[in-house]
N, C-alpha and C positions, 0 to 999 in steps of 0.2 A: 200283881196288885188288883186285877180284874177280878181274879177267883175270889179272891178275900173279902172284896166289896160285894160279890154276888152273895157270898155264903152267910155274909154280914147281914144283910137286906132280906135272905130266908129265915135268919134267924128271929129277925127282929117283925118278918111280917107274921111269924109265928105269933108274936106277942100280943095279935088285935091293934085295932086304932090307936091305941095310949102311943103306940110306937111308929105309926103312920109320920107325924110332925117331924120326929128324928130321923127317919129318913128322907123326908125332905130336905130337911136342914140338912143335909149329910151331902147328899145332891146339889146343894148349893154351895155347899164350902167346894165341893170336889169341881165342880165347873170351874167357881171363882178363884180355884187354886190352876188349873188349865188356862184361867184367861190371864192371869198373871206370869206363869210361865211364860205364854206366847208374848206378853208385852215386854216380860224382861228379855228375852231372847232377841229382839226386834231392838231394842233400846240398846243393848250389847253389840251390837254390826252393821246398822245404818250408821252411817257416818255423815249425813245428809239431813241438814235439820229439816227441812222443807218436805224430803220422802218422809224420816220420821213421823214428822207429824202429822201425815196424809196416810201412814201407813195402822199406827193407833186410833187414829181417829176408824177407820172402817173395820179396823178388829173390835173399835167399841160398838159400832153399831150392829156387829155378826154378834157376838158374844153379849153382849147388855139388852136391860129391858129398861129401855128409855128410848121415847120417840124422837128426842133431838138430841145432839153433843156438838161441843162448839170448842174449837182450842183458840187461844190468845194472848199473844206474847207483846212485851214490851219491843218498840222501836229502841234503836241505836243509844238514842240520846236520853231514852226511859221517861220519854215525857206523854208517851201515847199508847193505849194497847194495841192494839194489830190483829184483826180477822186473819185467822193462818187457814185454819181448817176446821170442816162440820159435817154435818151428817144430819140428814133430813128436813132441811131447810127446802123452800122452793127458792130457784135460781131469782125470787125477787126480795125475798127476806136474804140470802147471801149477798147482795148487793148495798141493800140498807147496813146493814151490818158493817159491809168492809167501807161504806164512805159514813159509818158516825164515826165520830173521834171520844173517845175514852178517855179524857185527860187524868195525867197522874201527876202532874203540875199543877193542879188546882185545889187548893187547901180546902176547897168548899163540895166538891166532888162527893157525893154519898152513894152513890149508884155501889152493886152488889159488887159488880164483876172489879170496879175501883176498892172499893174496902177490903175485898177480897187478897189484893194484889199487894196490899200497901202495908195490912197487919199481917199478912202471913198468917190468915185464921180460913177455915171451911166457912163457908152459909149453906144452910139446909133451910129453906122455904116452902111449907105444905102448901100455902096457900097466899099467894101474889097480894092480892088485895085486902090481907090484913097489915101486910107491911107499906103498902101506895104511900100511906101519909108520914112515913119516915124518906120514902125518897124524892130526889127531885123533881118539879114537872118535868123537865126533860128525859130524865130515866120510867116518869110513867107513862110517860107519852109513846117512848120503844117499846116498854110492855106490853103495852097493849095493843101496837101497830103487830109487834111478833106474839101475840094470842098466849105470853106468858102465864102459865098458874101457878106452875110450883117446880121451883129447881135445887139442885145441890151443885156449888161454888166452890172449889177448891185452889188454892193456891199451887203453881208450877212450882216447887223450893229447893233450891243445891247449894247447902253452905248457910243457909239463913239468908239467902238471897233470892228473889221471886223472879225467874224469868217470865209469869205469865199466870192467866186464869187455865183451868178445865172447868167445862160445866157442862150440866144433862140437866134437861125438863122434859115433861109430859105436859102433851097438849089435846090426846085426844084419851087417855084412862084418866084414870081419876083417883089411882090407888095411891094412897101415901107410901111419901120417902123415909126411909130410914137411918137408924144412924150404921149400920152396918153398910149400908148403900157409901155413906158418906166414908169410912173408911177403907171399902175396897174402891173409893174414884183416889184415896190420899195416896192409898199401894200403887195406882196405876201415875198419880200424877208425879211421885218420887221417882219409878222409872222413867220416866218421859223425860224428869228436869234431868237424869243421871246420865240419860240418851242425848238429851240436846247440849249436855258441860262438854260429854265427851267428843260429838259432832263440831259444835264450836272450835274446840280447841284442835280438832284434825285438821279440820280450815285453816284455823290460823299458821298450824304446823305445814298445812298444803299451799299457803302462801309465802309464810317465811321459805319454804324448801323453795319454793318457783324465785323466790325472788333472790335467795340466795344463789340457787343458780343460774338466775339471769345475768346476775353478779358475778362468776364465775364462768359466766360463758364468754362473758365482753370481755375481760379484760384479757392485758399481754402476756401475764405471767403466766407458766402452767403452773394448773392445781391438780395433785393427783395423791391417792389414798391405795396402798398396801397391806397388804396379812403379815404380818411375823415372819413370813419366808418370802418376801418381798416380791409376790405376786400383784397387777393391778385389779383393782375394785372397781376404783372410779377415779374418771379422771376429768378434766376438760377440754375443752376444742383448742385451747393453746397447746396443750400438752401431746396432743395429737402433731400438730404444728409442728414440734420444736426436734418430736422423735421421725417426723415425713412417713406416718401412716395412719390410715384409718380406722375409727374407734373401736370396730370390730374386731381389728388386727391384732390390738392391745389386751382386750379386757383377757384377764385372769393369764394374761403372760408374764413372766420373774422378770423384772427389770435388768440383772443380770444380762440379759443376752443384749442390751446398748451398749454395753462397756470392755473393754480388754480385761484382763487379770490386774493389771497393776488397779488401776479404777476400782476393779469390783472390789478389794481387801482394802482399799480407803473408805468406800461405802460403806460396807460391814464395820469396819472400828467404828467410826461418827453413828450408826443407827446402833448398833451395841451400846455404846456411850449413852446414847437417848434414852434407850432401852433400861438402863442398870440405874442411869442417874432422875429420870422420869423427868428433864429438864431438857426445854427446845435447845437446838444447835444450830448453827449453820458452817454449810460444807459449801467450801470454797472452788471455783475450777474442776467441775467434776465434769470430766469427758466423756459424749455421749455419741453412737454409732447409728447414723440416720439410715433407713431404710434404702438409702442411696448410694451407704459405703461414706460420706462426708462427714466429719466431727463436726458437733457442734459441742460448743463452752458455758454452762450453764450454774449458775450458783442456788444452793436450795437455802430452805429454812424448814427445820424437819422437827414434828414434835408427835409423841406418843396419841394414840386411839385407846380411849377404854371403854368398856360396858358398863352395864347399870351396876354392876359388883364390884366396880373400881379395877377390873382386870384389862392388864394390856391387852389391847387385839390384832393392834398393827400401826400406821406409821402414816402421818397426813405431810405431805409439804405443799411448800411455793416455789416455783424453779423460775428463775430468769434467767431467759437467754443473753448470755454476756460475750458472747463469741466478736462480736463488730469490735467492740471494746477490749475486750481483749489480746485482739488482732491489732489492732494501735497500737495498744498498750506497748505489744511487743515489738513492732516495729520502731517504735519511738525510741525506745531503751536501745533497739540492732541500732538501729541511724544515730545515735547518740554514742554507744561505744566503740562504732565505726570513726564518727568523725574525732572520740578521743585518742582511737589509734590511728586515724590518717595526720591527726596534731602530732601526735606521738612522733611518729615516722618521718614526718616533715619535719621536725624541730632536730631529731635525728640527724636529717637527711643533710638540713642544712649547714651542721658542724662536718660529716663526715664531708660531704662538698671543700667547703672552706680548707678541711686538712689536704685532701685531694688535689685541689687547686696547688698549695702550695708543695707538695710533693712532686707534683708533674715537673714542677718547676728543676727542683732538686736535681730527679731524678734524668732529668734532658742530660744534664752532662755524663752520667752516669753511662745513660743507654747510647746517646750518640754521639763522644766521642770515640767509644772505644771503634765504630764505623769506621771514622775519618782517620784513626791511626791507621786499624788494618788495611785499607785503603796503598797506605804509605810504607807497612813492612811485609818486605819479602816474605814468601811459604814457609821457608827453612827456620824462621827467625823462633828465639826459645821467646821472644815478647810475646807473641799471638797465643800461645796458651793463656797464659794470664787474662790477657785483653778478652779473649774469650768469654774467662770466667766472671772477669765485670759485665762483660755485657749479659751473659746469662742473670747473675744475679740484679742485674738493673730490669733487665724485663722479667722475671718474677716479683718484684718489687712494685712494677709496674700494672702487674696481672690482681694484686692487690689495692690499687690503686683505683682499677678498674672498678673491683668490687666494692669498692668506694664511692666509686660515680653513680654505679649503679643503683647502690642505698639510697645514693642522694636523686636518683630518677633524672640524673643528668646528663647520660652516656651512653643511652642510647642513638645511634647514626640514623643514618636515613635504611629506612625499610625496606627491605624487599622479598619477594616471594621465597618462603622454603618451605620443605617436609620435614615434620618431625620425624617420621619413620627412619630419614637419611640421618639424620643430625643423630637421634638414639643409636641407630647400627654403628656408627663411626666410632659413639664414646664404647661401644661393644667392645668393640675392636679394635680398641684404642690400649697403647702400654699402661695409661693411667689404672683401668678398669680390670687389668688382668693384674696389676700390682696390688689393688683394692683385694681382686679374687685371690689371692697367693695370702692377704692376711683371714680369709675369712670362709677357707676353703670346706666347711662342713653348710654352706649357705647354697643351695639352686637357685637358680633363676630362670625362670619360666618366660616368653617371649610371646605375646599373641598381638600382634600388630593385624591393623587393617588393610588389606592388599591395597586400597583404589583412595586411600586417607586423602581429605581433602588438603591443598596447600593453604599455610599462613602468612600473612606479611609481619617480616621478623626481622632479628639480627641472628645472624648463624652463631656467631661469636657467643652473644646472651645466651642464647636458648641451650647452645650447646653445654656451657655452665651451667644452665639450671636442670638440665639432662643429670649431671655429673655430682652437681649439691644435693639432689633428690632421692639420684640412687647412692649414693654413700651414707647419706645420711638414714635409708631403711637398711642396708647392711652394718652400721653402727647398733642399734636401736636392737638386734637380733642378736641374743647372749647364746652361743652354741651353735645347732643344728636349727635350720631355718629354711623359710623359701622366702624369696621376691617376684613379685611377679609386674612387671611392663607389658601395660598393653595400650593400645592405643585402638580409638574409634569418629569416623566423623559419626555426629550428632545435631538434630533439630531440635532449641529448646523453647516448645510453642507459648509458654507461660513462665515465666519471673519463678525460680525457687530460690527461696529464704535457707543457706544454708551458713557453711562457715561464710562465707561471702553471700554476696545478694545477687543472682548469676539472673542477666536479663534474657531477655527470647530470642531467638538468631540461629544462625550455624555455627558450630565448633569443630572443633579437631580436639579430641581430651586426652589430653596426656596422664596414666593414671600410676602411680605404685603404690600397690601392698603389700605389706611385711606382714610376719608373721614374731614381730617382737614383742618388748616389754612393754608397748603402750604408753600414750599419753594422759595424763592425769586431765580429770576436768580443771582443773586452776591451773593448768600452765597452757592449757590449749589457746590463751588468748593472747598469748607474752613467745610462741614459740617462733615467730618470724622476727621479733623484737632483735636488734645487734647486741651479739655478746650476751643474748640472754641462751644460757646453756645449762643442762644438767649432765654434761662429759666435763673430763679435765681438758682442763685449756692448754693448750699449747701440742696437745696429744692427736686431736682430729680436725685439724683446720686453724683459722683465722678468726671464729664467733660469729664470721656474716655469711654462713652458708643458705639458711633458713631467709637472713635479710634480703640475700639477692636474690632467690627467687622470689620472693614480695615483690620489689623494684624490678625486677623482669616483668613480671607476669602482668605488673599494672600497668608499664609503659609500653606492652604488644596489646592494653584494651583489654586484659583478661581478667579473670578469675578463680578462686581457688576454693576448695573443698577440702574441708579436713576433718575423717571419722575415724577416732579411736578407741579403745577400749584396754583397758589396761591387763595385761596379762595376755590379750588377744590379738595383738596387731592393729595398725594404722593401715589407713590405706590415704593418701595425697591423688586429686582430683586436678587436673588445670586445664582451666577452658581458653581455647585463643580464637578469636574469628578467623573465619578462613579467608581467602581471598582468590577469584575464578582468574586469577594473574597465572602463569605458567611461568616455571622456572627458567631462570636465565642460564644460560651455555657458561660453563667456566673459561673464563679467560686465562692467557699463558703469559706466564710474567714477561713483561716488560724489555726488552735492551734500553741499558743506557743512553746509547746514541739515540734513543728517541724522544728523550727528554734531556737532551744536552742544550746548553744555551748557546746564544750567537753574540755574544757582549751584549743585549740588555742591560737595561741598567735598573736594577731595584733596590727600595726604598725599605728595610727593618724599622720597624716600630715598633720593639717591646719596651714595659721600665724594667724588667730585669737583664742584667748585666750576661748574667752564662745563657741565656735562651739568645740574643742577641747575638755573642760571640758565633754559638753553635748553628746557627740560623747562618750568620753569614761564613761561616766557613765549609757548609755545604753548599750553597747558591756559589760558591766563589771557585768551588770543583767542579760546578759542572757548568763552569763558561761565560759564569754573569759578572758585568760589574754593579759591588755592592757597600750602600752606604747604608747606617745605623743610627739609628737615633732613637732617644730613649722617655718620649715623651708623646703626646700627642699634641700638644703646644709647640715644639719645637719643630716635628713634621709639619702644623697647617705653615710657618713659618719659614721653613726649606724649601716648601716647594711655591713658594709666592718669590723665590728667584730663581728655582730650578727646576728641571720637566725630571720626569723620571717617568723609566716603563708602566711598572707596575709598584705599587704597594701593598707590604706583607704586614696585616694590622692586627695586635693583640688586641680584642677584645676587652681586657679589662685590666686596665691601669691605673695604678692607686702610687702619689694624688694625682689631681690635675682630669683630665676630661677622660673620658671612657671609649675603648674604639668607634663606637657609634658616632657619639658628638665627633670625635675626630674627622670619620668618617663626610657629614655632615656640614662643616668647615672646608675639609677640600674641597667636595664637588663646587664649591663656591668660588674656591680657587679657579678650580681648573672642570667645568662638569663632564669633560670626558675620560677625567685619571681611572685608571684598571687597579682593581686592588682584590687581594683576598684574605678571608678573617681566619685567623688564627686565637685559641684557645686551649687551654686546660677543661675544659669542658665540653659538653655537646652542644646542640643549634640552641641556644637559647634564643626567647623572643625578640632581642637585642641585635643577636646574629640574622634573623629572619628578615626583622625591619630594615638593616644593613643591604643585606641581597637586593628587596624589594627597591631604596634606592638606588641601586646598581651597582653595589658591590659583587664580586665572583664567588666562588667556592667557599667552602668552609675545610679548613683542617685541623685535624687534634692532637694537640703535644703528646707524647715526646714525638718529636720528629725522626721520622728516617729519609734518605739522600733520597730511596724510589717515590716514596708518599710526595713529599714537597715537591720533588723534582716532576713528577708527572702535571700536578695541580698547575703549578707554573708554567708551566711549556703550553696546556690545555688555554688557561687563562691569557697568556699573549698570543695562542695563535685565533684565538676569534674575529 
């Protein structure tokens, strides 16, 4: 462009003077086209009204020939003009200047830089003082404090709206303005208003953003903003929070790496969703992996990012943290379908009890007379088979009964110290478990017991059955070739875990089996301790209360249970029991007779059933006592308000009329040092305890046999 203009300017000096003027003029467009340039350039990237217009203002005084230039914008409320910035002023005319007031509120206002402002028109003034008597005194009074002669007035305009004056005067030439002057000040004041819309409005975009994310920075929720491949952009200081790392850590990392695989393809469907349907969603319990290894429970509200072309770019949400809440949530529901199954099992408990009760009864004569005859027939005799076989069948009847009690959480005895290790090896090596093995002989069983296992305080009897319901029931559950595997561990559990059961913190001894079976379904996992509730054929593997007794074991040793299964993949049973730093007791060696034979004492039968009473006194009457019966507890506090008797053998629970207790209660009034012991179809109940506590003896539980009673009683009178 240099060469052109140079070759121009030879050519045309060639021409003589006529062509002198044209290159001037040529020279001036070509400047006024450079100082325009620089203004639009400066108007384009200041973003800063105040640099702007300090930055204009000195390119007009490098670039223009005008000895003064002045900028002046309306205030806030557009009721005043505003000294912004100037150029050749002395620091005492700048002063003047910024404390007059320029009102634009004043209908009566004529002054230039006001007319200027208000019509949206240029003034070009050659010469001051032919216009004085069009302006106010006040406006010629500044003229002439600032040595005004002649100026040109342009309006600031963006939109047909005036932010403000530009104006230049000469004060010490004397050369007239033109109207070319007056239009390249219009090119410079169009960029300026074009500079200061745009400046404006980055403010105000730099304030909403501040204030936005001031907004954004206070509050709970996270806010965080994703790419299409769910990288982070941006996020907030909650959002940092809720993942436990800092913002550095995050930016331009894939969300992906907070979540497992099940999470991450719930993510993708709901942001796909967003995606496809360009409608917000919200994703429910979406689990996230803190920097710590800890979930945290978080619910979003997720909606599309687009550009200025309406294209998706990425994925804005809101996440709250819902984990506290949700952790209720679900404890409330565990503690509520806990308490429907401990109603469950208790409403259960308390029919299976009730049948229980009356079956023990039954079953006395069953199991102990066949005692008292064998007692009576010779070896040789063909009666003792038989008698055998009732008594067999009464105490498997019996063993059933048991399982009854224990449903009903009523039968277990007083506790004492055992090892599971021992209790497990015995049913090993027991006939029951190798008749099991003989059905189910393509099954292993694998043994990893802990050498040093801590002791429980238990019933051998229970635990031993729940040993035996356990493992039968993972060799059931095993269709073909399989394994089982038993093992046992003591264990510290320093923290509460929420599993099938709610296992608090303490020591355990955990009794565990896995199969490698067909699995439990999730909808039956919550019914499979439930009595009778089964998916085998009934009558084929048990009773229907295998699964029930260990429930009622396991609660009445203070334990708990664990139950994970998978269907197609095996089950594995968990049982936690407290231990206890008691050391195991020495077995005792039964008993001789003669050592619980009687001396003619004389005791006192109190049941209301007729065959427990018979049976009761026809073993006390074997081994030496004299014994009278009666079948009430009315009628006992009554017998003995005129007779002593040794001791008293008190049923517990007699229907109608008063209850062993009140019985109990009645006599000491009689007599407060009568000796008595409680007798039941059931365990210690609180009824039997409070008995004791008055000074009642022992407790024994029906059916009776000649050594049970007989030891109790001999114990009981020799104190």
């Amino acid at each position: 462009m240099y060469l052109e203009k140079k070759e121009l300017i030879q050519t045309l000096e060639s021409q003589g003077d006529e062509a002198k003027d044209i290159i001037d003029e040529m020279n001036i467009s070509y400047d006024n086209a450079l100082f325009n340039e620089k203004i639009s350039r400066v108007a384009a990237t200041v973003r800063d009204v105040d640099k702007l217009v300090s930055t204009v203002t000195r390119i007009m005084e490098e670039r223009l020939d005008f000895d003064r230039g002045i900028v002046m914008l309306a205030n806030k409320e557009k009721t005043r003009l505003i000294y912004f910035a100037g150029y050749g002023y002395s620091e005492e005319d700048k002063q003047v200047l910024q404390q007059t007031e320029f009102h634009l509120d004043n209908p009566d206002s004529t002054g230039i830089f006001v007319k200027s402002h208000k019509k949206l028109k240029p003034f070009l003034v050659d010469n001051l003082s032919d216009t004085k008597k069009r302006l106010s005194t006040r406006s010629r009074q500044l003229a002439n404090k600032m040595g005004v002669k002649s100026l040109i007035c342009v309006p600031i305009i963006y939109e047909n709206e005036s932010f403000g004056i530009l104006a230049v005067d000469n004060v010490k030439s004397k050369r007239l303005l033109t109207q070319s002057e007056i239009n390249l000040l219009s090119g410079v004041s169009s960029q300026l208003a074009l500079g200061i819309a745009n400046a404006m409005s980055f403010q105000k975009l730099q304030e909403s953003e501040e204030k936005y994310r001031t907004v954004l920075e206070n509050i709970e929720e996270g806010y965080f903003e994703v790419d299409l491949a769910g990288n982070f952009t941006f996020f907030n200081e909650a959002t940092c929070k809720i993942l436990g790392h800092e913002k550095e850590e995050l930016i331009g990392i894939n969300n992906r790496k907070y979540m497992n695989e099940k999470n991450a393809k719930k993510i993708f469907r709901a942001f796909n969703k967003v995606y496809q349907s360009e409608k917000p969603a919200k994703v429910l319990d979406w689990e996230l992996f803190r920097k710590d290894g800890s979930v945290r429970i978080v619910e979003i509200s997720v909606s599309l990012i687009k550009d200025e072309n309406k294209r998706s770019t990425g994925f804005r949400g809101v996440a709250r943290d819902v984990t506290d809440r949700r952790l209720r949530e679900r404890e409330r529901k565990r503690l509520e379908a806990q308490l429907q199954q401990a109603q469950k099992m208790e409403a259960l408990g308390t029919l299976a009890g009730g049948v229980a009760h009356d079956l023990n009864n039954i079953l006395s004569g069953i199991v102990s007379y066949p005692e008292l005859l064998l007692m009576e027939i010779p070896e040789g005799s063909p009666l003792r088979r038989p008698l055998l076989t009732i008594q067999n069948s009464g105490e498997k009847a019996a063993t059933i009964v048991q399982d009854l009690l224990t449903l009903a959480r009523r039968s277990v005895p007083n506790l004492k110290p055992v090892n599971l290790n021992e209790i497990i090896t015995e049913y090993l090596q027991s006939p029951e478990f190798k008749n099991m093995k003989s059905y189910y002989p393509d099954i292993k069983v694998v043994e990893r017991f802990e050498p040093n296992l801590l002791n429980v305080s238990g019933s051998y009897v229970h635990l031993s059955k729940t040993v035996m319901n356990i493992i039968s029931n993972a060799a059931e559950a095993i269709e073909g070739t399989g394994e089982i595997v038993i093992s046992t561990e003591s264990c510290y559990i320093d923290k509460p875990v929420a599993g099938y059961d709610y296992i608090k913190d303490g020591d355990y001894a955990v009794f565990t089996v896995s199969d490698t079976g067909v699995g439990i379904p999730r909808e039956d996992l919550e019914r499979i301790f439930e009595p009778f509730y089964t998916k085998k054929v009934m009558g084929k593997s048990g009773t229907g209360l295998g699964m029930a007794v260990v429930w009622g074991t396991v609660k009445d040793h203070k334990g708990y249970i664990d139950v994970q299964s998978e269907v197609g993949k095996g089950t594995t049973f968990k049982l936690y029991f407290p231990v206890t730093r008691m050391e195991l007791e020495k077995e005792k060696s039964p008993l001789p007779v003669e050592s619980y034979m009687g001396k003619g004492e004389k005791i006192l039968i109190v049941d209301d059933i007729d065959e427990q009473r018979e049976i009761a006194s026809e073993m006390i009457k074997k081994l030496g006592y004299n014994v009278t019966s009666i079948s009430s507890g009315e009628k006992a506090v009554d017998y003995l308000k005129h007779n002593q008797t040794d001791l008293l053998i008190l049923d517990m629970i007699m229907d109608p009329g008063i209850d062993g207790l009140e019985t109990f209660r009645e006599v000491r009034k009689v007599n407060p040092d009568q000796k008595a012991i409680i007798a039941s179809g059931f365990s210690e109940t609180d009824k039997v305890k409070e008995a004791q506590r008055l000074g009642a003896g022992a407790y024994i539980r029906k059916p009776y046999t000649i050594e049970k009673i007989g030891t109790v009683v001999r114990a009981e009178l020799d104190k």
